[in-house]
MDAnalysis code that builds the backbone (N, CA, C; Angstrom):
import MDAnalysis as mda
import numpy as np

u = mda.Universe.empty(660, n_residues=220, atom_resindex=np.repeat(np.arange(220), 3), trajectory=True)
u.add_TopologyAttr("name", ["N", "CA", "C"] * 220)
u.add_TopologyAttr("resid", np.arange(1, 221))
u.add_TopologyAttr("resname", ["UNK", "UNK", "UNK", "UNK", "UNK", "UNK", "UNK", "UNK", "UNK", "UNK", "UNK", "UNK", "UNK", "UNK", "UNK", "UNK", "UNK", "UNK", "UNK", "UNK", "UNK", "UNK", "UNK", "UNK", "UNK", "UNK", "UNK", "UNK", "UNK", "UNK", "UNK", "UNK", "UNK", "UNK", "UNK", "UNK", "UNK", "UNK", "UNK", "UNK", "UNK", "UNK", "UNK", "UNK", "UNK", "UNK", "UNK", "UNK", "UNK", "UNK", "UNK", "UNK", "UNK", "UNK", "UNK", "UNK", "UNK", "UNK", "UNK", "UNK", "UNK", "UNK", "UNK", "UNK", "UNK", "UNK", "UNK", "UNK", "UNK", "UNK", "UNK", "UNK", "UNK", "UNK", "UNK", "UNK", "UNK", "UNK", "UNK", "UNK", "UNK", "UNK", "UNK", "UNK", "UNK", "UNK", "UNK", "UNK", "UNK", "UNK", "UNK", "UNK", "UNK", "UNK", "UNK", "UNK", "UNK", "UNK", "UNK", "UNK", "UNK", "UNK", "UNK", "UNK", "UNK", "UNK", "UNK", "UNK", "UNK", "UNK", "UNK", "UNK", "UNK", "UNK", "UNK", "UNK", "UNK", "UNK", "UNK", "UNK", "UNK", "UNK", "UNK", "UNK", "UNK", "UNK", "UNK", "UNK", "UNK", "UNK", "UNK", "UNK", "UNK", "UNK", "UNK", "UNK", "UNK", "UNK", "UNK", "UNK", "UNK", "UNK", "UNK", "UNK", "UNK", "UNK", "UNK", "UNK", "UNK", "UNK", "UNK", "UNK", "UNK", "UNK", "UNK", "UNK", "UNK", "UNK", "UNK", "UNK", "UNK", "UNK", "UNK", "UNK", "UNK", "UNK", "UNK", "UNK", "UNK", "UNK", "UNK", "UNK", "UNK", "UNK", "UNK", "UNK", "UNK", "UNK", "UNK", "UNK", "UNK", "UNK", "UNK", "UNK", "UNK", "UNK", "UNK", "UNK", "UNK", "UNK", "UNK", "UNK", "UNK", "UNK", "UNK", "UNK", "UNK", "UNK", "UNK", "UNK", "UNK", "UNK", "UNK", "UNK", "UNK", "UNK", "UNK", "UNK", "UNK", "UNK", "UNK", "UNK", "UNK", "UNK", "UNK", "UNK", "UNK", "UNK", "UNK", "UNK"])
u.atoms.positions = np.array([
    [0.848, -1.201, 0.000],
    [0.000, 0.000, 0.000],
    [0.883, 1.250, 0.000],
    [0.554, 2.315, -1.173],
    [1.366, 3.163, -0.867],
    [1.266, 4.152, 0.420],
    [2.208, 4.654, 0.380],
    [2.043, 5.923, 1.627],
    [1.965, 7.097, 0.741],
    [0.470, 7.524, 2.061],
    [-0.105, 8.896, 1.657],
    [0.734, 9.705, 2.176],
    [1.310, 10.627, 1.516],
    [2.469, 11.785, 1.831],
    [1.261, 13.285, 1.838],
    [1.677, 14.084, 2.904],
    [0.730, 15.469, 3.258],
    [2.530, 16.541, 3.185],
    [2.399, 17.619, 1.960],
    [3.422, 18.556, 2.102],
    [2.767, 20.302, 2.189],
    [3.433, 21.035, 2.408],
    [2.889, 21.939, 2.214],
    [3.314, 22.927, 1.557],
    [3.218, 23.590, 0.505],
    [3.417, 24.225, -0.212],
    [3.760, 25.721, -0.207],
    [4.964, 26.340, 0.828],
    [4.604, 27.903, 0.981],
    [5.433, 28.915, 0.162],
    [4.131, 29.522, -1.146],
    [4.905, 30.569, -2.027],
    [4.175, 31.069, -2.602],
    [4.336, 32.530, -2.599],
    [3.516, 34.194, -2.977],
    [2.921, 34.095, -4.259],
    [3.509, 32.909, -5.062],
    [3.027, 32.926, -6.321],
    [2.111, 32.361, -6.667],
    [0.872, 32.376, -7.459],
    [0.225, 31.041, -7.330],
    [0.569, 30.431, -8.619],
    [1.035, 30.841, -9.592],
    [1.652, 29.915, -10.864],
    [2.992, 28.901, -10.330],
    [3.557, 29.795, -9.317],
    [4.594, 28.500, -9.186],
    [4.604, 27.673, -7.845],
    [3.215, 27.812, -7.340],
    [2.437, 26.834, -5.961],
    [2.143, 25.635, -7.199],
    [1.346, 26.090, -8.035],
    [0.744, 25.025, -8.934],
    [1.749, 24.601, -9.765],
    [2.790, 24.644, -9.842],
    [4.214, 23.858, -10.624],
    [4.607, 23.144, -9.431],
    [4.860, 23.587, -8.534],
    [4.977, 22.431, -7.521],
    [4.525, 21.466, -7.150],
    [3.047, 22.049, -7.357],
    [2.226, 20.560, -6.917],
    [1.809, 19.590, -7.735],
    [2.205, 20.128, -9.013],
    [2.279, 19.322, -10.299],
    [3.577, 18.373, -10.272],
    [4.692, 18.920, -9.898],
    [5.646, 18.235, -9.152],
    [5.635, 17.045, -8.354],
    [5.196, 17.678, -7.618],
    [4.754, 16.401, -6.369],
    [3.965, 15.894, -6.959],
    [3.197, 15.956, -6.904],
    [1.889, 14.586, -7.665],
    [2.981, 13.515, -8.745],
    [3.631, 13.976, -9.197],
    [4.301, 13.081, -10.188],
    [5.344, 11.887, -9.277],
    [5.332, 12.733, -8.083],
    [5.743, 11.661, -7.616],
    [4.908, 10.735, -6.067],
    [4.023, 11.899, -5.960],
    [3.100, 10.897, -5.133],
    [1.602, 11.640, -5.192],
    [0.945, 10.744, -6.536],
    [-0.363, 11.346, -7.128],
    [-1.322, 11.816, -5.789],
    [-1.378, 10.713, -4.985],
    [-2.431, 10.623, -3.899],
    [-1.773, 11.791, -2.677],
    [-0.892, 12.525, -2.919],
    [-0.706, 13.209, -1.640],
    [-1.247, 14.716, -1.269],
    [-1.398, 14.816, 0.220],
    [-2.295, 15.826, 0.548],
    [-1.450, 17.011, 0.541],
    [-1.583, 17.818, -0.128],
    [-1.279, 18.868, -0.425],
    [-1.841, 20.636, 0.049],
    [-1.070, 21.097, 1.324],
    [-1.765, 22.410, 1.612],
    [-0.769, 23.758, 1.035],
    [-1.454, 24.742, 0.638],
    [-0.651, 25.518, 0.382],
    [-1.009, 26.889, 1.088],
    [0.054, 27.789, 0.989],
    [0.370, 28.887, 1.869],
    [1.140, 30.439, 1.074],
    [0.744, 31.273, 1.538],
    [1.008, 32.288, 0.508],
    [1.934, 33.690, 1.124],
    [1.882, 33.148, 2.926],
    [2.943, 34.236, 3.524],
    [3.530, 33.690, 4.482],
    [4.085, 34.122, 5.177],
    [5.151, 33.679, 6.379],
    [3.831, 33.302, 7.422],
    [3.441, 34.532, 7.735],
    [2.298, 34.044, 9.161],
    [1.501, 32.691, 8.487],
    [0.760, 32.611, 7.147],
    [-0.168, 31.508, 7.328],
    [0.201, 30.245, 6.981],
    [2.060, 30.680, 6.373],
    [3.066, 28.958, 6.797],
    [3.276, 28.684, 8.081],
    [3.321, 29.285, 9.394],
    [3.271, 29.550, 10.266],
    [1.978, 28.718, 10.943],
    [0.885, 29.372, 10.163],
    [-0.302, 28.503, 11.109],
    [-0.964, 27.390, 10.450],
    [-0.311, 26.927, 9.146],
    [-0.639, 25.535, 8.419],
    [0.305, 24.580, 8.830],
    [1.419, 25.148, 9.345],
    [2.173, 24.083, 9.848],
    [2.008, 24.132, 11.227],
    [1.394, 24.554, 11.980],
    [0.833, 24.223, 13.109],
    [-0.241, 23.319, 13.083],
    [-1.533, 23.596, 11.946],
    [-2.483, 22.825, 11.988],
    [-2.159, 21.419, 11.335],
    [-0.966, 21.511, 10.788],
    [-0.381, 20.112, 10.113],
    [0.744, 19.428, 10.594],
    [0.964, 19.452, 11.583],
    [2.292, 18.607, 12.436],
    [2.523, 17.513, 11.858],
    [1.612, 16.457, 11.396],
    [2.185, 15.717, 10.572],
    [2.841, 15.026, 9.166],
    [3.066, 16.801, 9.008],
    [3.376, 17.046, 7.152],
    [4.517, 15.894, 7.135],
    [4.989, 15.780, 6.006],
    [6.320, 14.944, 5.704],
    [7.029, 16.323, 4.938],
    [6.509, 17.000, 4.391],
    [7.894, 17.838, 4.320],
    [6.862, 19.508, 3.999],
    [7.760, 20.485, 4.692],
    [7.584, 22.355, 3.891],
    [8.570, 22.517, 2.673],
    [7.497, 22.729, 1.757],
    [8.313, 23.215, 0.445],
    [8.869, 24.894, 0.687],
    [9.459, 25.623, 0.808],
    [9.579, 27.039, 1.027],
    [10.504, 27.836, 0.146],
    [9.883, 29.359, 0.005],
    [10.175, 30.164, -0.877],
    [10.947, 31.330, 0.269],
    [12.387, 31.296, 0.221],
    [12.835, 32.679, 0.949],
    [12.288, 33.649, 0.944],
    [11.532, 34.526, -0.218],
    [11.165, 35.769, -0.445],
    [9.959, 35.632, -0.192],
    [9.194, 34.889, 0.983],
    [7.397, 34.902, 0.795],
    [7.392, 36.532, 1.614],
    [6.553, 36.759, 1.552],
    [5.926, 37.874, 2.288],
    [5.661, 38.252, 3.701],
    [6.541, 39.059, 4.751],
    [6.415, 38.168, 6.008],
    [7.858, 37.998, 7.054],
    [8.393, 37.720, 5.937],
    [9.575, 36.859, 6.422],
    [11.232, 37.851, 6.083],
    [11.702, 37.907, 6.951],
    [13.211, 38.672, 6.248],
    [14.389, 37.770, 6.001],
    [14.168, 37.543, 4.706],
    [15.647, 36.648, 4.038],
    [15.667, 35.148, 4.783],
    [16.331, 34.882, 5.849],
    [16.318, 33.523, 6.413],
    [15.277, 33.623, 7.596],
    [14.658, 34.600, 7.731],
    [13.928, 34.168, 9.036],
    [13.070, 32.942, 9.096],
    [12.180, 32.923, 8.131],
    [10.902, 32.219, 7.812],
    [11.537, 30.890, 8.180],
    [12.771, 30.380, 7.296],
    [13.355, 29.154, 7.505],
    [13.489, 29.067, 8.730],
    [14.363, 29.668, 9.809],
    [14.855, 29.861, 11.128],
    [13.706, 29.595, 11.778],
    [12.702, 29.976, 11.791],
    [11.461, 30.408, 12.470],
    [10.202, 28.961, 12.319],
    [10.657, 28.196, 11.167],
    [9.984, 27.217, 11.051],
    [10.864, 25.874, 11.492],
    [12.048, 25.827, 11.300],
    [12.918, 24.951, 11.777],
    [12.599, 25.146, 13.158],
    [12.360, 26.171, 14.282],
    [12.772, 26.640, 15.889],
    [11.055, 25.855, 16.087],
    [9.862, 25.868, 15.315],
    [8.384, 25.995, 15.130],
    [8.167, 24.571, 15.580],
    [8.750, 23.912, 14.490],
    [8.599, 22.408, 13.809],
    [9.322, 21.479, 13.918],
    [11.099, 21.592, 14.793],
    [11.986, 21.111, 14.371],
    [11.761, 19.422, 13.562],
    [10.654, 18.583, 13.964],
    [10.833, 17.423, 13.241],
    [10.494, 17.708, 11.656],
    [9.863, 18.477, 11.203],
    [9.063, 18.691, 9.519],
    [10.174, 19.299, 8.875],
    [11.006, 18.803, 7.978],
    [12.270, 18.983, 7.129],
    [11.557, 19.824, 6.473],
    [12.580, 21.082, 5.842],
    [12.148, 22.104, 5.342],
    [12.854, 21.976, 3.807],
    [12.602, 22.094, 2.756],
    [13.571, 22.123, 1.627],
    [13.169, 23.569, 1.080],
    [14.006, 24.411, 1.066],
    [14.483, 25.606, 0.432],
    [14.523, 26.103, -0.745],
    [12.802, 26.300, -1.769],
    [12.792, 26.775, -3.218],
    [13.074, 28.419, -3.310],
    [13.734, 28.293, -4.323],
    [14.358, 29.936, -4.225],
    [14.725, 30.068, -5.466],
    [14.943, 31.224, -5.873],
    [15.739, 32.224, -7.331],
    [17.045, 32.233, -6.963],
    [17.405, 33.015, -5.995],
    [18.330, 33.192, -5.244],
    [19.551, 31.470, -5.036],
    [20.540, 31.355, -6.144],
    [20.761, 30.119, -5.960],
    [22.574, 30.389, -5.772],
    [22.869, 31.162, -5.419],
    [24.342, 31.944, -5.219],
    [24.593, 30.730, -4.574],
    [26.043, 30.615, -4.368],
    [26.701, 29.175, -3.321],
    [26.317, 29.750, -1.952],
    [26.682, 30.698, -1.653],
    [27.240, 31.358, -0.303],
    [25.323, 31.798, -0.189],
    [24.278, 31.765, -0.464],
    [22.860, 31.280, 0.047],
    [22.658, 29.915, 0.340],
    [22.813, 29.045, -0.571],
    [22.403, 27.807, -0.388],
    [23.335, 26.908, 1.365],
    [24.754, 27.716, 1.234],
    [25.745, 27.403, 2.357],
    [24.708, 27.879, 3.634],
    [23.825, 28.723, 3.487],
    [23.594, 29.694, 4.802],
    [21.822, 29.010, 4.702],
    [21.213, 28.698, 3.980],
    [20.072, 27.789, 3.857],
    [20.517, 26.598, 4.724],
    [21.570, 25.897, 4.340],
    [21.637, 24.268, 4.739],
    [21.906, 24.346, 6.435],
    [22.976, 25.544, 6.739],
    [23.397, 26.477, 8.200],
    [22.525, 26.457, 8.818],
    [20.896, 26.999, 8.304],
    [20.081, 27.156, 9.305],
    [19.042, 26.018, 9.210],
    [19.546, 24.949, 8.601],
    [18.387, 24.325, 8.929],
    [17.416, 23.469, 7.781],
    [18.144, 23.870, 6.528],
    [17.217, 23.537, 5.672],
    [17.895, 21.776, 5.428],
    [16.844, 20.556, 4.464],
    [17.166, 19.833, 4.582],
    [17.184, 19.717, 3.120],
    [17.630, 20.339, 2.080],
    [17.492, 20.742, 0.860],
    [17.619, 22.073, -0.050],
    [17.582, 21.844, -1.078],
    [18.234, 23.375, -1.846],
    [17.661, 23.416, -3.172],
    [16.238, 23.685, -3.461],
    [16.082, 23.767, -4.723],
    [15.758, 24.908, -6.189],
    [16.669, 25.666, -6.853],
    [16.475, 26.140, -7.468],
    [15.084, 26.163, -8.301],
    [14.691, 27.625, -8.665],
    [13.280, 27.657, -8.694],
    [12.871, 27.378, -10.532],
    [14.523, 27.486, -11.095],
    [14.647, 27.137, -12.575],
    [14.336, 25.514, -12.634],
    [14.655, 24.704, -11.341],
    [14.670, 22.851, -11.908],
    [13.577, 22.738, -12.496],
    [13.771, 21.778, -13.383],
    [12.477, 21.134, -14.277],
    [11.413, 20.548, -13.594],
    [9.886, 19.934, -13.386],
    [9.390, 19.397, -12.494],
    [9.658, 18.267, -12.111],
    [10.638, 17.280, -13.440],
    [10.755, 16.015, -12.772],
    [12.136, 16.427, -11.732],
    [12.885, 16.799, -11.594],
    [14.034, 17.619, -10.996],
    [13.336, 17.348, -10.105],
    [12.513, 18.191, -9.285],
    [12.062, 19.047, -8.305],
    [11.660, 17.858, -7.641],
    [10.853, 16.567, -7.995],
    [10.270, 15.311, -7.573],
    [11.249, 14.312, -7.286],
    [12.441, 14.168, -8.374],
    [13.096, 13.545, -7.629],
    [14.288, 14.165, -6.030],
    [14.069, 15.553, -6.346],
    [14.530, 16.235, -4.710],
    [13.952, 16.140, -3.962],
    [12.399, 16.047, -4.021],
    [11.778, 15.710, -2.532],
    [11.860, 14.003, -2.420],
    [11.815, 13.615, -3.148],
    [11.917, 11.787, -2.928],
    [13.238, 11.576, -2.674],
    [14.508, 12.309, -2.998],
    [15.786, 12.091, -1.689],
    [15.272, 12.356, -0.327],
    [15.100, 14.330, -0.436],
    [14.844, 14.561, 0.753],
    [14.005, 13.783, 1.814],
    [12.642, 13.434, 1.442],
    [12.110, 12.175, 2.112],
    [12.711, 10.365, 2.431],
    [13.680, 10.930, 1.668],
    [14.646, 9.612, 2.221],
    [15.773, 9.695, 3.213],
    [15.951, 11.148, 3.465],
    [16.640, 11.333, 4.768],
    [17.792, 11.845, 4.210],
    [17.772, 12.291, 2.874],
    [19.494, 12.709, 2.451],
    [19.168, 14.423, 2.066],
    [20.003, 14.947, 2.130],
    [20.053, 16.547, 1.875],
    [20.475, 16.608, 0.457],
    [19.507, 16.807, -0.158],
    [19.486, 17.466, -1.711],
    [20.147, 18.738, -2.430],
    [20.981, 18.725, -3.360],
    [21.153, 19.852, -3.361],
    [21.769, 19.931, -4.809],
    [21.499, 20.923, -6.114],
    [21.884, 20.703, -7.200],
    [23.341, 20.437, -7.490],
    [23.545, 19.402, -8.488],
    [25.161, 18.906, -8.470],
    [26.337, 19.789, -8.450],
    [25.581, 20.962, -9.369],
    [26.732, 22.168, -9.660],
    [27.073, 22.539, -7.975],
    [26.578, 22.673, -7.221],
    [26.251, 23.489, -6.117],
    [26.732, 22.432, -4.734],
    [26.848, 20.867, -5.226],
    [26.953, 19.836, -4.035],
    [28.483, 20.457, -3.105],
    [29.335, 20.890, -3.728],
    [30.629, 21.477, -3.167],
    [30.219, 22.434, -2.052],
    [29.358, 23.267, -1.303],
    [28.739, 23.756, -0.413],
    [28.906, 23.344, 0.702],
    [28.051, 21.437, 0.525],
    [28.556, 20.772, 1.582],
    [29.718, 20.792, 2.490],
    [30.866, 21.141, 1.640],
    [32.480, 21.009, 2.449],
    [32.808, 22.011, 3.370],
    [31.451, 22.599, 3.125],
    [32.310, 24.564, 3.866],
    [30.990, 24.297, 5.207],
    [31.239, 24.068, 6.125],
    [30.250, 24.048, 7.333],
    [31.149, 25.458, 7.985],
    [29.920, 25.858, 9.010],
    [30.157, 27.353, 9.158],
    [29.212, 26.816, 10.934],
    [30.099, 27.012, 11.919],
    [29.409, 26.688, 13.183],
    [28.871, 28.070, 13.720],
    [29.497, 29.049, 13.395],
    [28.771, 30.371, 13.687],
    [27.481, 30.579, 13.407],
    [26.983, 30.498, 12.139],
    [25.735, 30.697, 11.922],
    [25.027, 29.599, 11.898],
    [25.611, 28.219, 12.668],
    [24.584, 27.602, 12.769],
    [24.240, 27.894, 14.346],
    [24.934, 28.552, 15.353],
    [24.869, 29.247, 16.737],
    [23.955, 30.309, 16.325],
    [23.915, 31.422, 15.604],
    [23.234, 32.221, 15.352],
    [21.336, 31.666, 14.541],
    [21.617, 31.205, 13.556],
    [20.340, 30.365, 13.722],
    [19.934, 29.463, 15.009],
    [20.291, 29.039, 15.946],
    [19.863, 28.580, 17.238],
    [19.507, 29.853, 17.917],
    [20.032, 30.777, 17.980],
    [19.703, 31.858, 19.103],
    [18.530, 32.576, 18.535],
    [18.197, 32.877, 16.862],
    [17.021, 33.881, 16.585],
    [15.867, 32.988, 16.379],
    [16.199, 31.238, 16.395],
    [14.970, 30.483, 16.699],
    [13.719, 30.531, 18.331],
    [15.529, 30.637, 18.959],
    [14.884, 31.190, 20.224],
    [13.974, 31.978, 20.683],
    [13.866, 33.148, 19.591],
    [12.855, 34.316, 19.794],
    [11.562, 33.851, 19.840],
    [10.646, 34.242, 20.829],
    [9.981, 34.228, 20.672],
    [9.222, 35.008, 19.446],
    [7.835, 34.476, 18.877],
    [7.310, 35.499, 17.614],
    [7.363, 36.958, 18.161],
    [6.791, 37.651, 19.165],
    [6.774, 39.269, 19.359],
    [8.359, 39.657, 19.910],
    [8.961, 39.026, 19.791],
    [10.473, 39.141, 20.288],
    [11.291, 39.498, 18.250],
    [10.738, 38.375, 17.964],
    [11.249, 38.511, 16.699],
    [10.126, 39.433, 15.336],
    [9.192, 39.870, 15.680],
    [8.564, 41.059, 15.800],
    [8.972, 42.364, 16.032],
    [9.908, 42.602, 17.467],
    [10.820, 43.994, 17.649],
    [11.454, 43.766, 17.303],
    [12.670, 42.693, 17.008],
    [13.655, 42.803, 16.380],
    [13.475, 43.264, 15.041],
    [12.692, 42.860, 14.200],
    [12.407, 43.592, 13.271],
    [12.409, 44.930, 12.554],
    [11.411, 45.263, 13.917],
    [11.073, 47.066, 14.040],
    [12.747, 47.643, 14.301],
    [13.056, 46.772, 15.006],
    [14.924, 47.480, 15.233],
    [15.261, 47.483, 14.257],
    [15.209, 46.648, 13.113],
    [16.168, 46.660, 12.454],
    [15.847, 47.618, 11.498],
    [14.375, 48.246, 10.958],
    [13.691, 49.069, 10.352],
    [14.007, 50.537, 10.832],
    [14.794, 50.696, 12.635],
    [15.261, 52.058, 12.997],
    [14.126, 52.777, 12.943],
    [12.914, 51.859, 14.321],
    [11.915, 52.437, 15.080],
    [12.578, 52.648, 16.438],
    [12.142, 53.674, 17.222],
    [12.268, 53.580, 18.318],
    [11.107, 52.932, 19.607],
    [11.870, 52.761, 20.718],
    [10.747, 51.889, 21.839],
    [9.664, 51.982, 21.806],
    [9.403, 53.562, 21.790],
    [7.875, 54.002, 22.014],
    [7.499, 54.093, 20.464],
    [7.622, 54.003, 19.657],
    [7.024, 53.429, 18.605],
    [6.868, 52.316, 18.192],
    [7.716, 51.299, 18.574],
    [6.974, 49.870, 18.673],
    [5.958, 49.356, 19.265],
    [6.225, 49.887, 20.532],
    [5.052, 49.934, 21.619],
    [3.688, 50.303, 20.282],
    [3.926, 51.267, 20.294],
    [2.811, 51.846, 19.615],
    [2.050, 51.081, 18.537],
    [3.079, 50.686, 17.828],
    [2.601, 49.453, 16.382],
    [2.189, 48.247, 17.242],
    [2.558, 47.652, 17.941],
    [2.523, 46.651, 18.826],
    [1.136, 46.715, 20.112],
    [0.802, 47.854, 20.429],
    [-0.320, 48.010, 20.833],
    [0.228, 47.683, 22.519],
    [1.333, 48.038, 22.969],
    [1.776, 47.315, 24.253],
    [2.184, 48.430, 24.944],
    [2.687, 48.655, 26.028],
    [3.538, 49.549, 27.028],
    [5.025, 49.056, 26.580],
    [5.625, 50.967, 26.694],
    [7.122, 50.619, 26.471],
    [7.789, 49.964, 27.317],
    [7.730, 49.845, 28.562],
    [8.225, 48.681, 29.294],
    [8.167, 47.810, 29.148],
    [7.196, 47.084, 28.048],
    [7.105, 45.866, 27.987],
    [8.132, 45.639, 26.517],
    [8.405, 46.829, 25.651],
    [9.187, 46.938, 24.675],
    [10.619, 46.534, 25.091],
    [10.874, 47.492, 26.304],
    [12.208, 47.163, 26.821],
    [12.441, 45.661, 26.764],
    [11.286, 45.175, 27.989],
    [11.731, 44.152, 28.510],
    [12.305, 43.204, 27.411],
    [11.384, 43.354, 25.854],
    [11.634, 42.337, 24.807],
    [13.328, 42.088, 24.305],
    [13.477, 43.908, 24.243],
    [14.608, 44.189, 23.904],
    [15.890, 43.483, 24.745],
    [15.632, 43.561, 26.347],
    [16.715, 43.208, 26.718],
    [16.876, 41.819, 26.672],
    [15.655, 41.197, 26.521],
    [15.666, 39.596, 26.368],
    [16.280, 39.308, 24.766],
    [16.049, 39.926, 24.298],
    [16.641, 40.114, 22.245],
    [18.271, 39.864, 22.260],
    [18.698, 41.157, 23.384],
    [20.145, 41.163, 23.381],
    [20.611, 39.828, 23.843],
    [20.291, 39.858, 25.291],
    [20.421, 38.209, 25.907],
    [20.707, 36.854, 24.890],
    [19.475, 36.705, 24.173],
    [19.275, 35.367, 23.754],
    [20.414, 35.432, 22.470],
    [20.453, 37.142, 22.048],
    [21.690, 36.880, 20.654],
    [22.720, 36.993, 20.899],
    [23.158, 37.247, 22.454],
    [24.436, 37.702, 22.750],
    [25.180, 38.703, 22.566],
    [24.449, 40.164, 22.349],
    [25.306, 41.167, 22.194],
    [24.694, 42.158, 23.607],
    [25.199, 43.210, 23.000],
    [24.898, 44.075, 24.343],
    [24.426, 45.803, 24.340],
    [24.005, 45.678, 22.690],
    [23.452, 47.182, 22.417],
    [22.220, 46.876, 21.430],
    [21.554, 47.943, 21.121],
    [20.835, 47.503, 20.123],
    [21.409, 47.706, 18.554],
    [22.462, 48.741, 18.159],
    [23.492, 48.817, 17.304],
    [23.587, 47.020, 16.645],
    [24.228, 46.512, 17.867],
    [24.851, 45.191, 17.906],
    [23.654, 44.070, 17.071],
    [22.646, 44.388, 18.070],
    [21.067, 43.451, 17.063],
    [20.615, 43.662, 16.368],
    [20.999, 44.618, 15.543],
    [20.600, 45.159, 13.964],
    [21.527, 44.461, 13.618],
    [23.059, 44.862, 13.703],
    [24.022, 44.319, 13.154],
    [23.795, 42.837, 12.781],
    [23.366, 42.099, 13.864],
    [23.244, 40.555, 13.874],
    [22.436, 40.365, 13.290],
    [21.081, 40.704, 13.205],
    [20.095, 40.631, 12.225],
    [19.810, 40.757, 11.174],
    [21.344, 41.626, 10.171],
    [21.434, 42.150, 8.388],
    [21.902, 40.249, 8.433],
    [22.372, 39.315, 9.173],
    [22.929, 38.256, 8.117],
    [21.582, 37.475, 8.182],
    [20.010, 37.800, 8.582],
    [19.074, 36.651, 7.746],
    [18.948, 37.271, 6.479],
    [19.368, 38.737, 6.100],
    [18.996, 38.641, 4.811],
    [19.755, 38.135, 3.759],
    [18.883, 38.038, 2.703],
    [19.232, 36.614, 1.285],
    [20.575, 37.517, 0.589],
    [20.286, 38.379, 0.171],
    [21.081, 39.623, -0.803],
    [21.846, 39.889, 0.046],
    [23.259, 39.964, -0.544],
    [24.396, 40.728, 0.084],
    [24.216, 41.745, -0.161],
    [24.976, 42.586, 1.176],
    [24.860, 44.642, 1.217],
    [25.394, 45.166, -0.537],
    [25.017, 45.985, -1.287],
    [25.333, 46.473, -1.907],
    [26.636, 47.314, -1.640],
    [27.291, 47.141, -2.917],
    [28.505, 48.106, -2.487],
    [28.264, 49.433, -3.526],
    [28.368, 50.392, -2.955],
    [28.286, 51.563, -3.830],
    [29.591, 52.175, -4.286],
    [29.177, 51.916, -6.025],
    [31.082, 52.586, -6.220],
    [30.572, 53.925, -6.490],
])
């Protein structure tokens, strides 16, 4: 009897939700299939689905800054393997995808049979990742896999102000967006510094430019 496989599908697009799941079906016709269109409602489909077998995910959904979404669903879910669909297929992304967590790497150019036979590794317990690109593997990076442990830690309204920090709001204007007392802003803040290990808020912006996907521009 085969096994019914349940994945979930989270990406802004709906032409390339429905290439995916055209995907999958090719390789497991009968499977339950939910899909998701931002960070918060991957967030609450994979809550209502704990027993997915795998999150398909798009870095750039809506929601999410660069690696958070991943970070944030790995810290969410840790058993539901995440595989990583993206544009964005630079080495030094896919190195910082696998860093935080992902159990896969799939370019958003692969063909659909491509894409089917990556989740039928990944569901076999091996980390997928296009051949050009398998050299990645060799470069492990323990820093940011410490740093993805610590911003999993956040709680959601923790990783909420961090946000607003990094956007260069001040206390009482978070408060304000947030609907809370600035004391209770503080308190987030000093728990922010704590859990990332620095000791200003300078410092948690700083720490917070490496979830994003795009390197800083250099201006000549």
């Amino acid at each position: 009897m085969a096994i019914a496989h349940k994945f979930i599908v989270a990406d802004d697009h709906p032409l390339f939700r429905a290439a995916l799941t055209q995907a999958l079906r090719q390789l497991a016709p009968q499977a339950d299939i939910v899909e998701a269109d931002t960070m918060e409602a991957t967030k609450d489909v994979v809550n209502r689905h704990p027993d997915a077998d795998l999150v398909l995910l798009d870095l750039h959904m809506p929601g999410a800054n660069g690696f958070s979404g991943l970070i944030q669903l790995r810290g969410q879910m840790p058993d539901i393997p995440v595989a990583v669909i993206s544009g964005s297929d630079e080495p030094y992304v896919v190195r910082r995808a696998l860093d935080y967590g992902a159990s896969g790497f799939i370019p958003k150019s692969s063909s659909l049979t491509l894409i089917a036979e990556a989740v039928g590794e990944i569901l076999d317990g091996e980390v997928w990742l296009p051949e050009a690109l398998s050299g990645v593997l060799d470069d492990t990076n323990e820093e940011e896999a410490r740093f993805a442990e610590a911003i999993a830690s956040l709680t959601p309204q923790q990783f909420r102000v961090l946000n607003m920090l990094n956007e260069g709001l001040l206390n009482k204007q978070i408060a304000y967006e947030l609907s809370v007392s600035e004391a209770t802003i503080k308190a987030h803040v000093t728990a922010i510094l704590r859990k990332l290990g620095v000791h200003s808020r300078t410092q948690a912006v700083i720490a917070a430019k490496k979830l994003e996907v795009d390197p800083p521009k250099v201006e000549s």
